[in-house]
N, C-alpha and C positions, 0 to 999 in steps of 0.2 A: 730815477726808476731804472728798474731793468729789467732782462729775461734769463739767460740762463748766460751766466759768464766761462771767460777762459778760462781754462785749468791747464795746470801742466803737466801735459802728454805725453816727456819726454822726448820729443822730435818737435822738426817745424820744417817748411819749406823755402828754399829759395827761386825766382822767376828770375830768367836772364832772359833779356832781349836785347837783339844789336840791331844796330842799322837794319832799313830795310834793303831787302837786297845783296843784304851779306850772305856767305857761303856756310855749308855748313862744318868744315872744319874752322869757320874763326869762332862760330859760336861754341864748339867744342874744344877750341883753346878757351876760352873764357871760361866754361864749365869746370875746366880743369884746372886753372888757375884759380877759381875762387875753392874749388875743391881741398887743393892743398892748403889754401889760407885756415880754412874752417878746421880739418887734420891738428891745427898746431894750438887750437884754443881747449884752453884746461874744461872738461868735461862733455868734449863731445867724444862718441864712441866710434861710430863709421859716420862714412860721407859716401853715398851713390851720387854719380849726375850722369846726366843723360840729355844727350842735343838732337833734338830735332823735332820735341814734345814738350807742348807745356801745360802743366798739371790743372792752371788754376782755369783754363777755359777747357783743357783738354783737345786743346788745338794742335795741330802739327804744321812747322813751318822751318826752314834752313836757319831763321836768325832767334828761332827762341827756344831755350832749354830749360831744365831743370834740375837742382840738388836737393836730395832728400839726407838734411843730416839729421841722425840721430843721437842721442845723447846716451850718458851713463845713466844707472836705477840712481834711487833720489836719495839711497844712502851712502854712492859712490862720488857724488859732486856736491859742490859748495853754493853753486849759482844756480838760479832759477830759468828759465827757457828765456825770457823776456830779458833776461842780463846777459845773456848770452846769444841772444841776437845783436842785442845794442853793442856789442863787442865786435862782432861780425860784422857788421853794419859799418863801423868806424876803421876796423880796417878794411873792407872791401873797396873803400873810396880811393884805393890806391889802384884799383881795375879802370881802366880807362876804355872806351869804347864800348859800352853795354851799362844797359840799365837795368841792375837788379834790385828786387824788390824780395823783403821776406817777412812770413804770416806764418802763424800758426793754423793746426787743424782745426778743422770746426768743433763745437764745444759740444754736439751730438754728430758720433760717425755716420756721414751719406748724407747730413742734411746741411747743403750748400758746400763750397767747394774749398771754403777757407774761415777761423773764427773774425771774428770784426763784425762789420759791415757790410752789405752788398748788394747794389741799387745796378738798374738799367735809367740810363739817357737814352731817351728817345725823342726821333725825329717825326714830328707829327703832321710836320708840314705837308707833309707829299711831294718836295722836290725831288730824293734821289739824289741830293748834293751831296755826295761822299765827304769830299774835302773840304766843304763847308760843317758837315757834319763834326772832321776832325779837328777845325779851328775851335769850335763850340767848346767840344768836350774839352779840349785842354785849356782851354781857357776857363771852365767851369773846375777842372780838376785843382788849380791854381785859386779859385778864389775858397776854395774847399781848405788847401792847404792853408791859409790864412787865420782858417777859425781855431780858437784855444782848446778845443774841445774835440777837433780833433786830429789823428796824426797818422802819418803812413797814407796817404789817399796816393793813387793812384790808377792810370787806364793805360793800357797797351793799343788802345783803338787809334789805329793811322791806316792813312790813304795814300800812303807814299810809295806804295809799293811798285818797284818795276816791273811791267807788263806790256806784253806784245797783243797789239789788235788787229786782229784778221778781220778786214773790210773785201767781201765778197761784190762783185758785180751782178747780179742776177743777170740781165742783160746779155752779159757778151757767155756767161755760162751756159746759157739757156742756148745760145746761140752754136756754142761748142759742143752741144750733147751733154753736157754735165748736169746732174741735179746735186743739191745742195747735201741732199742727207746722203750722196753717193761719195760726195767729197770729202764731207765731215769724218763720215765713216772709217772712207781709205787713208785720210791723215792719223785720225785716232789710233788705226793698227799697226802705220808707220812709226810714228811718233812715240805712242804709249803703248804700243803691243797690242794683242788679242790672243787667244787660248782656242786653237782650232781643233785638236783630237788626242789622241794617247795611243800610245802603243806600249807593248809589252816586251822586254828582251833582258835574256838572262836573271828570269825571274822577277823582275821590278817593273811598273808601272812608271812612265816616261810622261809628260806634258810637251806638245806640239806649240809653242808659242812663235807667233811669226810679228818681222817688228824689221826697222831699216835699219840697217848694219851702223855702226856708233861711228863712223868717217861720214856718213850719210845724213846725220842728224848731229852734230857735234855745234853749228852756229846758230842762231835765230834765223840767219838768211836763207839757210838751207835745207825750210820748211819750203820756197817757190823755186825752188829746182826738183823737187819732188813732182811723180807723177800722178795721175788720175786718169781712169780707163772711160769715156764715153759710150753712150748708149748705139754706137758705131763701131765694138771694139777698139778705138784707135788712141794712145795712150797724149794726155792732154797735160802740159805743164801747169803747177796749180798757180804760177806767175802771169798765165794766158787772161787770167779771169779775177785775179788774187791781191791785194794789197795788203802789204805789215806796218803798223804802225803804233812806232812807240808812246804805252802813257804809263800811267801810275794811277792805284786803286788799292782796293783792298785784296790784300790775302783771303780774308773767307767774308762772306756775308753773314751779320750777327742779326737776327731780328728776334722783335720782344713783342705778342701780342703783334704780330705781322706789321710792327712799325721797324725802321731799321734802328738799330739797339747800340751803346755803348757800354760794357760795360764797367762799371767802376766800383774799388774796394775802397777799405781803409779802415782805421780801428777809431776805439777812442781815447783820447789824449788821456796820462795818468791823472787821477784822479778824477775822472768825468764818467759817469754813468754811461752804458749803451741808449739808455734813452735821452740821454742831453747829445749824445752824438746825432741821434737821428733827428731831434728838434732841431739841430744847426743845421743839417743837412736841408731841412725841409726850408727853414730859412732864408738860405739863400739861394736857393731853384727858385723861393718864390722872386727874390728881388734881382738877380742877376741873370735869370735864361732868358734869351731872346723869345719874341713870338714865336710859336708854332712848335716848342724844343717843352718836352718835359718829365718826369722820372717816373718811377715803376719801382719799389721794393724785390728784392730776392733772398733766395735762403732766408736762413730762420730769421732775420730782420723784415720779413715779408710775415712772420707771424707775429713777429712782436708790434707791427705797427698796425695789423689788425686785432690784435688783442685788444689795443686802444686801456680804458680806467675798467674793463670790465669785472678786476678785483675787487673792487668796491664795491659791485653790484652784488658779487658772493657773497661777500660777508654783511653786507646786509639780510640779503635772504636766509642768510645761517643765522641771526640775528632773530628774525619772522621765527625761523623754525624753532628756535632756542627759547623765544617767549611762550609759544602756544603749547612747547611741551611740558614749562614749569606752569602756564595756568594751567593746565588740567592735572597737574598733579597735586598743584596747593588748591587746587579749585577755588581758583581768585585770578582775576585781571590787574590785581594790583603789586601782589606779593611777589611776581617775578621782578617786577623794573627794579629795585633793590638789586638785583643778582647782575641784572639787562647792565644798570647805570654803572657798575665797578669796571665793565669791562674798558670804557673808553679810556681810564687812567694806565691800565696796563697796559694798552695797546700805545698811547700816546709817551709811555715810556720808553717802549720799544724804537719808535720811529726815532725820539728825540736820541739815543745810543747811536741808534744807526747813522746819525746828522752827524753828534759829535767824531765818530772815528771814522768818519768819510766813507761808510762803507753804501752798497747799491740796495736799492728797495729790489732786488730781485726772485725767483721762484723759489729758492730756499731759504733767504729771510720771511715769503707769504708761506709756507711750508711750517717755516716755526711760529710763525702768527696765528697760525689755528691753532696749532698746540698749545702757543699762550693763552688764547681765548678759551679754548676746553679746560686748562689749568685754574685759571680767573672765576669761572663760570663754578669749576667745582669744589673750589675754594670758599667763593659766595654762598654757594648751595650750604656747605656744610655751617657758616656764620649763620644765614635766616634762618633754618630750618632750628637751632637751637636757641635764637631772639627769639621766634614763635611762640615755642615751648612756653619760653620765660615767661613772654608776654600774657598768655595764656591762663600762666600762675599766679599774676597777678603784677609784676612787677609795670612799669613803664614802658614806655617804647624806647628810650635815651639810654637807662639803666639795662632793657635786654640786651639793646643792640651794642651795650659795653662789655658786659659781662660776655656775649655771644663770642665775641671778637678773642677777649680775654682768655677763656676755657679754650677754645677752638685754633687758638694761633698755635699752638704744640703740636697737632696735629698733623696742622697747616705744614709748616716748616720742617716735619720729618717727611712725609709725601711728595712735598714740590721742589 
């Protein structure tokens, strides 16, 4: 089964990521390097990228970018979007230093961020273990990659990032006149600037921003040579009261349903349904996630996993409605099931097609399943309604229902 499949859109995306901690001109050599790669494959048209943004969280960060390459119209190229990533793909592995990954758009524009798959891991524990959190996922991402069903999995969620922690004394600040939000404050406007007034000259509107001169703020170190003004006037080193200490953590906090979130894509393997993707998915969350760790649906896989068999349930009640409207027409409770029972051979034809040429039970195969069934139904309609007659006239039920069939198949076969 499935929901609404990929198409091709003529574009797709690529996700670079490097090391944590990388700068942001290496990630924009990578960008650029795989940019030219992609340039020299038969049917792409342009290549944009762009470092320092990535598309598929919409995060911004020094080690992660993005390439939007687009391709030729579908009458200018030989190859399909999916053969032309797998081309890209095979030669990309010649980039060293950066982990790229690449998906197509989602199969309805704005509804999730990429086609495939698209699940949160969540921490349910309550520890706040970041880096326990990153062991999880990738060790979850790996047993994902294992299943046949499906391929491209992938998460960008790491806790390795380099980070400086300002451990304040309350104590000896408190002690020096300093308050904490005077502190934060006066670093914030050193460090990141602030926007104080405007003036106007020579016709143009000017922005006042005030910030520590770039020899003032150029090390980590020399955020505690920096000053702070106490509630004494008297200007207070922020190393009186201040400690730096390096660790590693996350670039941004993801939370899902206010648990801390990971999250994770991927498609499904050729030939495997979206919904046999998602069944494997659910499979091994159930047998593989440690205690207190567990998933959440997104994007339209968050509708298809609550849509649940609820197709069934339609065409049954289409089914209700479809007998009640032929009893009161024949004015019989019996005469419709003749019409009711044809349908399940047409339908069970359909499915059986669709087994053989490996194709998905998705919304435009149930799309032409009601057509079938309207087709079937009026097909039947027009068989009883002339077995009636016959019957009526005197003939048998055996012999109407031959003759019915008989007379009416020309019909039949010029209409459907």
């Amino acid at each position: 089964s499935g929901f609404i499949p990929n198409e091709d859109q003529g574009m797709f995306y690529a996700i670079i990521q490097t090391p944590p901690g990388s700068s942001l001109e290496r990630t924009n050599q990578v960008a650029e390097e795989l940019q030219h790669i992609a340039e020299g494959i038969e049917g792409v048209a342009s290549v944009s990228s762009l470092a320092g943004y990535e598309v598929l969280t919409e995060g911004t960060g020094a080690n992660s970018g993005t390439c939007l390459i687009n391709l030729k119209s579908w009458e200018n190229r030989k190859h399909s979007v999916q053969e032309v990533i797998n081309e890209l793909e095979e030669r990309a592995k010649d980039i060293t230093g950066a982990t790229i990954e690449f998906f197509q758009p989602p199969a309805v524009p704005g509804y999730g961020a990429a086609g495939g798959f698209e699940l949160r891991l969540l921490d349910k524990s309550g520890t706040g273990d970041f880096k326990s959190m990153e062991t999880v996922s990738r060790e979850f991402v790996e047993e994902l990659s294992k299943r046949k069903e499906l391929s491209s999995v992938f998460t960008f969620y790491s806790a390795s990032f380099p980070q400086y922690m300002l451990r304040i004394d309350n104590d000896i600040a408190q002690q020096k006149g300093v308050t904490i939000e005077n502190a934060m404050s006066t670093l914030s406007t050193l460090i990141g600037s602030n926007y104080e007034t405007s003036f106007i000259r020579f016709g143009r509107q000017y922005k006042v921003m005030v910030q520590a001169s770039p020899q003032y703020r150029a090390l980590p170190e020399d955020v505690l040579k920096l000053y702070v003004k106490n509630d004494h006037d008297e200007m207070v080193p922020f190393s009186a009261f201040m400690k730096m200490e390096k660790v590693y953590g996350l670039s941004e906090i993801t939370r899902h349903n206010m648990y801390n979130a990971s999250e994770i894509s991927g498609s499904a393997a050729p030939g495997y349904s979206s919904g046999s993707a998602i069944a494997a998915v659910n499979e091994v969350a159930k047998t593989k996630l440690p205690r207190g760790f567990g998933i959440d649906w997104a994007g339209i896989s968050k509708d298809e996993v609550g849509r649940g068999n609820e197709a069934v349930y339609i065409f049954l009640i289409c089914l209700g409605f479809v007998y009640l409207i032929l009893a009161a027409q024949y004015e019989s409770f019996l005469l419709p099931f003749p019409v009711i029972l044809s349908l399940p051979a047409g339908v069970f034809g359909a499915f059986l097609l669709l087994k053989i040429l490996g194709l998905e039970n998705n919304i435009y195969a149930q799309v032409a399943m009601v057509m079938l069934i309207g087709l079937l139904g009026k097909n039947a309609v027009l068989i009883v309604e002339f077995a009636v007659q016959r019957h009526r006239a005197g003939d048998s039920v055996l012999r109407a229902a031959i003759r019915g069939s008989v007379v009416r198949f020309r019909p039949i076969l010029m209409t459907s």
